[in-house]
C-alpha positions as CSV (number, residue, x, y, z in Angstrom):
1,X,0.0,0.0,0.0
2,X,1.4,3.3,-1.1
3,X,2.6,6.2,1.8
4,X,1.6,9.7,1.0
5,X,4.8,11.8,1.4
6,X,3.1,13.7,4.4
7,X,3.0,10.6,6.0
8,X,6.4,9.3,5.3
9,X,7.7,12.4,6.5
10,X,5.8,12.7,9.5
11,X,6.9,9.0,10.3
12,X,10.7,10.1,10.1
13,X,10.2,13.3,11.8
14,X,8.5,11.4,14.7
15,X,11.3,8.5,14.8
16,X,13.8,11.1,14.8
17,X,12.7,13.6,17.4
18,X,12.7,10.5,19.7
19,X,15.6,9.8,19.5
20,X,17.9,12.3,21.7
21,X,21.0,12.1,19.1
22,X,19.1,14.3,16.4
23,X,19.3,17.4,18.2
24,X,20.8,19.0,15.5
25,X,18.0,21.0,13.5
26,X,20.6,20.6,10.1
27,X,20.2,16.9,10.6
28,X,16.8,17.0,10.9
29,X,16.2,19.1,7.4
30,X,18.6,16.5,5.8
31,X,16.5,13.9,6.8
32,X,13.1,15.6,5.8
33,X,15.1,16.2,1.9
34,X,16.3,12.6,1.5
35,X,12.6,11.7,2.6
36,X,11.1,13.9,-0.1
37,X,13.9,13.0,-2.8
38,X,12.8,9.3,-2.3
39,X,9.0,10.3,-2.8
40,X,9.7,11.9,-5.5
41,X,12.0,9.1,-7.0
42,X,9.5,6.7,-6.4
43,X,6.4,9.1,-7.8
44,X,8.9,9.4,-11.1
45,X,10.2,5.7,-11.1
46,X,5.9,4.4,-10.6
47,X,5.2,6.8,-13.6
48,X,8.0,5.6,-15.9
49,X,7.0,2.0,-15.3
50,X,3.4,3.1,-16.4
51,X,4.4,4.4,-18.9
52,X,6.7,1.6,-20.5
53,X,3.5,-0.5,-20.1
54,X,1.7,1.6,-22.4
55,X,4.4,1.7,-24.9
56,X,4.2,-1.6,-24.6
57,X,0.5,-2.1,-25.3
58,X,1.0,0.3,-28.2
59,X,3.0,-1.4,-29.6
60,X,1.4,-4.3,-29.6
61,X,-1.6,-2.9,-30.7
62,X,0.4,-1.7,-33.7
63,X,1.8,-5.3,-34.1
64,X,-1.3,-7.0,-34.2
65,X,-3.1,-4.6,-36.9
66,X,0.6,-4.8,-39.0
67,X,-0.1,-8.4,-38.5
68,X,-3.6,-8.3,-40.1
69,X,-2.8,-5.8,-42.4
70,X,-0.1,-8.2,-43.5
71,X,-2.4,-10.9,-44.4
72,X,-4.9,-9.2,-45.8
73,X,-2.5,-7.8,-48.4
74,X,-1.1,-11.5,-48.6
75,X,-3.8,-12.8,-49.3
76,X,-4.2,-10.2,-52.3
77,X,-0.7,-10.9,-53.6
78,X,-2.3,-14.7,-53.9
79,X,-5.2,-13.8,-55.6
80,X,-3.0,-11.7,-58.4
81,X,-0.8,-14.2,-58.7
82,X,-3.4,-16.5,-59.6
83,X,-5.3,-13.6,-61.7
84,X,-1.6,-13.4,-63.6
85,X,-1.6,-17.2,-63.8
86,X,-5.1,-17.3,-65.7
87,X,-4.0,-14.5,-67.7
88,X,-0.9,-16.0,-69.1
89,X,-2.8,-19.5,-70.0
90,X,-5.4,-16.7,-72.0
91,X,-2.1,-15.1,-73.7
92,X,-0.7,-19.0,-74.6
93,X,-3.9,-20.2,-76.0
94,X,-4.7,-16.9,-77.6
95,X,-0.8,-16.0,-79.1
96,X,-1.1,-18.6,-82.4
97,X,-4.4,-17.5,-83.2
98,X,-3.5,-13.8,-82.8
99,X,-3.0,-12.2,-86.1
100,X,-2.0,-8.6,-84.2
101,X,1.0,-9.7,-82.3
102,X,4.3,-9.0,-83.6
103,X,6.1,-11.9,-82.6
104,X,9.8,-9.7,-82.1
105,X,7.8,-7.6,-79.5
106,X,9.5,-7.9,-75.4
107,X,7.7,-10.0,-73.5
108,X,6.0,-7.0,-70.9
109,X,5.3,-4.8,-74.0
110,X,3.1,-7.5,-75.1
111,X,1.3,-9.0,-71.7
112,X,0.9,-5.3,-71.5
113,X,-1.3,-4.9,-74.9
114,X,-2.4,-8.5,-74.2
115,X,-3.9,-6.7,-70.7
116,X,-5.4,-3.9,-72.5
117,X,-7.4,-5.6,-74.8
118,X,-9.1,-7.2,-71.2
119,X,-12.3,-6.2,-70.3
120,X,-14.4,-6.6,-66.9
121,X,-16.7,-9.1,-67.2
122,X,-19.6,-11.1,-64.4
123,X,-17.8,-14.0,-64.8
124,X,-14.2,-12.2,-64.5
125,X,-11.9,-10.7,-66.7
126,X,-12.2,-11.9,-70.8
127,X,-10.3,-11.5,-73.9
128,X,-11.9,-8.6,-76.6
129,X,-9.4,-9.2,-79.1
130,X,-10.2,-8.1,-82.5
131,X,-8.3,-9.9,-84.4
């Protein structure tokens, strides 16, 4: 149970005055200082340990919605890379027939005119090509 400082120093004051060595009023108001530095040390020391503990909790709050935030975005990355997958079967399949690709092309510049000519579709994305 936590001591007010009033009642700290009255409990040194009282333990001192009784004693007939502390005569000395300079003794005394030493006594009374180290009392109050150590209040005050522990006041500081009680509000530095509370507030580590919320650092702490913020941080893991933070964690935790990283965390989530991380799986939801892996969880996208999975579904593109599928998306990608299905989209370079289309591009196989569709390439021989395809009388508008120029076969010396790079690879992007065509899966990039290959992704153009994709349209939004219920059933997902399809193919529009007019060739």
């Amino acid at each position: 149970e936590p001591h007010t400082a009033e009642w700290v120093l009255l409990k040194v004051i009282k333990r001192k005055w009784s004693e007939p060595r502390w005569t000395d009023r300079q003794d005394s108001m030493d006594d009374v200082k180290k009392v109050m530095r150590r209040e005050q040390n522990r006041v500081a020391a009680q509000k530095s340990r509370m507030w580590q503990t919320q650092k702490a909790d913020s941080l893991r709050l933070e964690s935790e919605k990283l965390e989530r935030e991380n799986a939801v975005l892996g969880r996208e990355v999975n579904q593109l890379t599928e998306e990608a997958k299905c989209l370079s079967a289309v591009l196989s399949h569709h390439q021989p027939l395809c009388c508008a690709v120029d076969l010396h092309s790079s690879t992007h510049q065509y899966l990039f005119e290959v992704y153009k000519s994709l349209e939004p579709t219920h059933e997902g994305r399809a193919s529009s090509c007019t060739c």
